[in-house]
N, C-alpha and C positions, 0 to 999 in steps of 0.2 A: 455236881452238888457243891456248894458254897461253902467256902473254908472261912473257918472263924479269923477275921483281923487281916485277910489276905485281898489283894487288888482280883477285883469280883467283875468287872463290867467299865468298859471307858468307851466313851461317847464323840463322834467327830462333827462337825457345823460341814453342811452343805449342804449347796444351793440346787443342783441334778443330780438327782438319787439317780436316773437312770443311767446316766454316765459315773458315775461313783459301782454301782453295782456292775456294770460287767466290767470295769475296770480291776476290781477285788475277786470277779470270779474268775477271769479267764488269767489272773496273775499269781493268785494265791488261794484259789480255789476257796474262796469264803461260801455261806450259804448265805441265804436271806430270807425275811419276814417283811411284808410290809404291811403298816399298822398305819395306813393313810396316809396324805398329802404333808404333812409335818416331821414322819418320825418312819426310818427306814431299819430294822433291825438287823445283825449278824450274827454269823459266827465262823471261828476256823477250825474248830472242832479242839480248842481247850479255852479258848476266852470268848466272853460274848460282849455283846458291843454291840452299836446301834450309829447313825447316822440323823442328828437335827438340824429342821431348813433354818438357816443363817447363811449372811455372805460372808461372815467373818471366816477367818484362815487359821487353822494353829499350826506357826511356826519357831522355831526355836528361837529367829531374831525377834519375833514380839513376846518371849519368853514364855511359851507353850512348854509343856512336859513333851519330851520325845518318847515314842513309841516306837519297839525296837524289835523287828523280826528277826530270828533265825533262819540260815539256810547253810545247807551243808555243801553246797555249788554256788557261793560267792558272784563269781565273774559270770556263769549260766543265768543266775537269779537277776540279775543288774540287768543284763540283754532283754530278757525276759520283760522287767520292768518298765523298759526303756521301748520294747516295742508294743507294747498294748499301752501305751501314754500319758505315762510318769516323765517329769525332766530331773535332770540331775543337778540336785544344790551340793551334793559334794562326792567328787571320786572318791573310790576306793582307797583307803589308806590302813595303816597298823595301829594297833595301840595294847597294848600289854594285856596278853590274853588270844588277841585274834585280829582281823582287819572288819572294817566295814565301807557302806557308803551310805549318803542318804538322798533320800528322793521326794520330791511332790508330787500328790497325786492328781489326777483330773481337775481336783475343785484347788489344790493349792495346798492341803495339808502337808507337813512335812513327815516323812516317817524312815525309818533306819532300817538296815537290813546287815546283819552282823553274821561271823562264822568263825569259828576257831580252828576249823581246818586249812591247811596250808594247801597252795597249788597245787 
């Protein structure tokens, strides 16, 4: 259910829905909708979201909003990442609070993956 004034739904540009979809299900288990050749929808079971064709990229060097997963197996989740076919734009590191890394996806988006559990 939609909470008043709160972030409801975010939308990513890509060009192969079908490499974006088993990319999100076999890595973080998303579901999916597909509402035709333009528009691929999600979810990971508290946010929903969706996927439009463009070849544009959102990355944080073209000043995109970063989108920031939790996982409570850090260095597991990053392996994981890394072998169904994300590259890594940034190791692992600390920052007040917990560590993270960040990764692109298939199509090039950038997105985070954070934990505040230690090794």
């Amino acid at each position: 259910m939609p909470s008043n004034q709160k972030i409801d739904y975010v939308e990513f540009p890509a060009s192969n829905f079908g490499a974006q979809q088993v990319f999100y299900e076999k890595t973080f288990k998303w579901t999916f909708t597909d509402y035709g050749p333009d528009y691929l929808a999600f979810t990971d079971g508290k946010i929903d979201g969706g996927f439009y064709k463009s070849p544009l990229k959102s990355t944080t060097e073209s000043g995109s909003a970063l989108v920031v997963l939790y996982t409570e197996a850090l260095e597991q989740t990053k392996e994981k990442v890394l072998s169904c076919g994300a590259k890594l734009t940034k190791d692992i590191f600390s920052f007040p609070g917990g560590r993270r890394f960040q990764f692109s996806d298939p199509h090039g988006n950038e997105l985070a993956v954070w934990s505040d559990k230690t090794l």
